[in-house]
C-alpha positions in Angstrom: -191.9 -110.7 -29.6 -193.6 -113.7 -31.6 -194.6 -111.0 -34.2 -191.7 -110.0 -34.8 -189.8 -113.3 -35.0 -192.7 -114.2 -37.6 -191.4 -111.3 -39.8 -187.8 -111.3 -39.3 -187.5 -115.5 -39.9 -188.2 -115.4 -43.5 -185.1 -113.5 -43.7 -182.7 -116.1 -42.2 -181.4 -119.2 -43.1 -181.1 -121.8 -40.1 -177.6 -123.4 -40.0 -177.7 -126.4 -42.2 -180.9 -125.9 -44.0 -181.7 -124.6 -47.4 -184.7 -125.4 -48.1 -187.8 -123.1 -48.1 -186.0 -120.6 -46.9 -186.6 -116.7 -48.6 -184.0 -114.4 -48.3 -184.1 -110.7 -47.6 -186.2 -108.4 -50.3 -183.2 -107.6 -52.7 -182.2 -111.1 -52.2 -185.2 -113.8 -54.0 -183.8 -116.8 -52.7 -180.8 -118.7 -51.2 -179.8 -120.2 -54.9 -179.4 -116.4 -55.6 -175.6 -114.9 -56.7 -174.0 -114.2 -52.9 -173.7 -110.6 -51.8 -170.4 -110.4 -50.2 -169.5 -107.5 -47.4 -166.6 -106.1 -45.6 -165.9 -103.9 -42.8 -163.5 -101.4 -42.3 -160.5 -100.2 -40.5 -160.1 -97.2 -38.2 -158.7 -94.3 -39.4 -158.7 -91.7 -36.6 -157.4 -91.6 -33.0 -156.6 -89.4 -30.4 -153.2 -87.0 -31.6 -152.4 -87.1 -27.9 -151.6 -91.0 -28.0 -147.5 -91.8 -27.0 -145.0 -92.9 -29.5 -144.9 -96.6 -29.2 -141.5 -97.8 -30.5 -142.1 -101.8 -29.6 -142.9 -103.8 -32.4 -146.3 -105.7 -31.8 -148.1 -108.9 -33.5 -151.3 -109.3 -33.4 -153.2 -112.6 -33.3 -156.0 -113.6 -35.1 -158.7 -114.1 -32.6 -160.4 -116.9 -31.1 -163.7 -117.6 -31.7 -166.6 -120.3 -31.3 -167.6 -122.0 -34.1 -171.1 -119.7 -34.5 -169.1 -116.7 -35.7 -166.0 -118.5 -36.6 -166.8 -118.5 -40.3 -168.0 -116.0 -43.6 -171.5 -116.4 -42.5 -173.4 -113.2 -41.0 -174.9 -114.3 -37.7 -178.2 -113.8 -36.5 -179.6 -114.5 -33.1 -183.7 -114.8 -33.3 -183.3 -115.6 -29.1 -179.9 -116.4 -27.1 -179.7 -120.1 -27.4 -180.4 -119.5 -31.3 -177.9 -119.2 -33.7 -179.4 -118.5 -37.5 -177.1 -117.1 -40.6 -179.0 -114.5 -43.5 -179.6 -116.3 -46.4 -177.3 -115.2 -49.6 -174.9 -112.7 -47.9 -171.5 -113.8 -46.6 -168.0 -111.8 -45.1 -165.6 -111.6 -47.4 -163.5 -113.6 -45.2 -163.8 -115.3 -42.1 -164.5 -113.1 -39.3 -161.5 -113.7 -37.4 -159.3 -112.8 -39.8 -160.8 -109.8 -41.3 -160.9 -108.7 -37.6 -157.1 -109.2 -37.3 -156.2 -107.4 -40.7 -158.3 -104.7 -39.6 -156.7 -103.8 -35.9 -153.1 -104.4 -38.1 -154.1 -101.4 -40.2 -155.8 -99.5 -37.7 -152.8 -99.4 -35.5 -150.9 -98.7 -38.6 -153.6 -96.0 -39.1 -153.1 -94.4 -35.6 -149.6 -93.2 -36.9 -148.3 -94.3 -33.0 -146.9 -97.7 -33.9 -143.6 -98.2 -35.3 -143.9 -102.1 -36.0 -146.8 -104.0 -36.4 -147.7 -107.3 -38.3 -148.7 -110.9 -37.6 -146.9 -113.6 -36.6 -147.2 -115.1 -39.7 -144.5 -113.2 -41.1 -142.2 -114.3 -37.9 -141.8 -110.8 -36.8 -140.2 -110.8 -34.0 -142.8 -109.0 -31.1 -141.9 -107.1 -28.6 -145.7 -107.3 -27.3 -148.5 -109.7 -28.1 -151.8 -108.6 -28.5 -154.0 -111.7 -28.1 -158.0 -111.6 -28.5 -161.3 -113.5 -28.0 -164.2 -112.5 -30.2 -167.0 -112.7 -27.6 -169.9 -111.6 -29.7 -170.1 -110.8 -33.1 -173.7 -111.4 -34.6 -177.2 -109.3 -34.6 -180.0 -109.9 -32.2 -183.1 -109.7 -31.4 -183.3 -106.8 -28.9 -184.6 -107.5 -25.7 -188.0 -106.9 -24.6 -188.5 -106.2 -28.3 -191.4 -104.7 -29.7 -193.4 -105.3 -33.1 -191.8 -102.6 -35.2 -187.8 -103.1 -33.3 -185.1 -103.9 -35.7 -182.1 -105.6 -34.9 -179.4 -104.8 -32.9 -175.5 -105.8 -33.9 -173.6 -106.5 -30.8 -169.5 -106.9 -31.0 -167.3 -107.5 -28.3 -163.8 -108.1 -28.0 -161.3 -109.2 -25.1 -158.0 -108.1 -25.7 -155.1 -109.0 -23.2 -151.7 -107.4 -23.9 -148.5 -109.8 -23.5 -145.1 -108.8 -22.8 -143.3 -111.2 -25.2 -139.8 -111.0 -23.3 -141.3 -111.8 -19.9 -144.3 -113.7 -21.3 -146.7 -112.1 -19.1 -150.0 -110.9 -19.7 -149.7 -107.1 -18.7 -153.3 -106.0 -19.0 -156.8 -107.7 -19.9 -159.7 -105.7 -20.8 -163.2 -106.1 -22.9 -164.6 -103.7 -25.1 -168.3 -104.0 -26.5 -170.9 -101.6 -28.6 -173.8 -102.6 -30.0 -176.0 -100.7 -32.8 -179.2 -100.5 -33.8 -179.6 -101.6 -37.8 -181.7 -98.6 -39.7 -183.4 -101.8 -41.5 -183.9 -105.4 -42.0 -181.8 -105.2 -45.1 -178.5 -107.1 -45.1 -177.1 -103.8 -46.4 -177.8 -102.2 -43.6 -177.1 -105.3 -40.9 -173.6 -104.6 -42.4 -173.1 -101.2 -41.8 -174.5 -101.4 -38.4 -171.1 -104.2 -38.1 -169.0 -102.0 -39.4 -170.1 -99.1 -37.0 -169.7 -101.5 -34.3 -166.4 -102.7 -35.0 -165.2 -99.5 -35.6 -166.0 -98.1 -32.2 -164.3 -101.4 -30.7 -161.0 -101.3 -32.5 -160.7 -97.3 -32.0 -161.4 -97.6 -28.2 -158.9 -101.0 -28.1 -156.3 -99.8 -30.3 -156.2 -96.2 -27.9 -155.9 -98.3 -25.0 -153.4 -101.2 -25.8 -151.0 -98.5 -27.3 -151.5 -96.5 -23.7 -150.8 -99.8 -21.8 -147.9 -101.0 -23.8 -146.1 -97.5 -23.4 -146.2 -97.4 -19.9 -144.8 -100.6 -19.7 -142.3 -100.3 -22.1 -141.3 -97.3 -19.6 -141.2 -99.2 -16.6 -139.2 -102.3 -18.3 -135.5 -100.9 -17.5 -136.0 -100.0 -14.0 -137.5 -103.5 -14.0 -134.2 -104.8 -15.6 -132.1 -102.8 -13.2 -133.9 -104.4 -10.3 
């Protein structure tokens, strides 16, 4: 593991330092021109998902202050939080994230109504996250020649606004390997792993939020 922290800490930048500090291969140094990166929405789902005629908000997530930010995270061990040196997000993470599930529920073609609540719309059903983990790592038990993995998970808990109950809570996670070292590449490895999160999250929610939607007037009856 020391070897490969050897290699892989010329191409990070410790939080709050600058100085002496190299940047990836296609990046020369940290007073270099910022590459900036963005991630993507998904775009297919399963046909056999119900009709979900509710309108839904969804929050922008909550996150710590490590990944709470435009910088790409990095984690050389677990306590150990580094950023790569001249590539940022586009935006902060947390609200990419949210503009991203907004259009991939929009993408699903399921969802009749669905926005944030900064537009006041009024919701039907919440859907309130936690970004858990959004950074690359050092793999465990990692070897000389191991690249980094990209780990993203996501808590999502599913409120019934006119009750204001929580009606299901559930975590979604995937982490992929990077093909290289190169921030390029750390990128698209976040963008495979988001990906996988949101379609898995948005298939689910829209599941959960039907079935109570269908349960809600023999509720009211009772």
């Amino acid at each position: 593991m020391t070897g490969f922290l050897f290699r892989l800490m010329p191409l990070l930048v410790v939080l709050g330092s600058v100085s002496g500090c190299a940047g990836l291969s296609t990046l020369t140094s940290v007073t270099a021109p910022t590459d900036l990166y963005t991630l993507t929405p998904k775009s297919t789902f399963d046909p056999a998902l119900p009709r979900l005629r509710q309108q839904i908000v969804v929050q922008e997530p909550t996150a710590t202050a490590a990944v709470s930010n435009d910088r790409i995270a990095v984690q050389p061990s677990p306590l150990q939080v580094e950023y790569l040196s001249g590539a940022r997000w586009v935006d902060l993470a947390p609200v990419i994230i949210q503009a991203l599930l907004i259009e991939s529920y929009e993408n699903s073609g399921k969802v009749d109504a669905v926005g944030r609540s900064a537009v006041s719309l009024r919701a039907d059903y919440l859907i309130v996250t936690d970004l858990r983990e959004f950074q690359a790592r050092v793999p465990p038990a990692v070897a000389e020649n191991d690249r980094l993995q990209v780990q993203v998970r996501l808590n999502f808990k599913l409120v019934n606004a006119d009750v204001d109950r929580i009606i299901a809570s559930r975590s979604f996670e995937e982490i992929v390997d990077t093909q290289s070292d190169d921030a390029g590449d750390i990128a698209l490895a976040f963008d495979q792993a988001l990906g996988s999160v949101m379609r898995d999250a948005v298939e689910w929610s829209i599941r959960e939020m039907h079935a109570d939607a269908l349960e809600r007037p023999a509720a009211l009856e009772d």
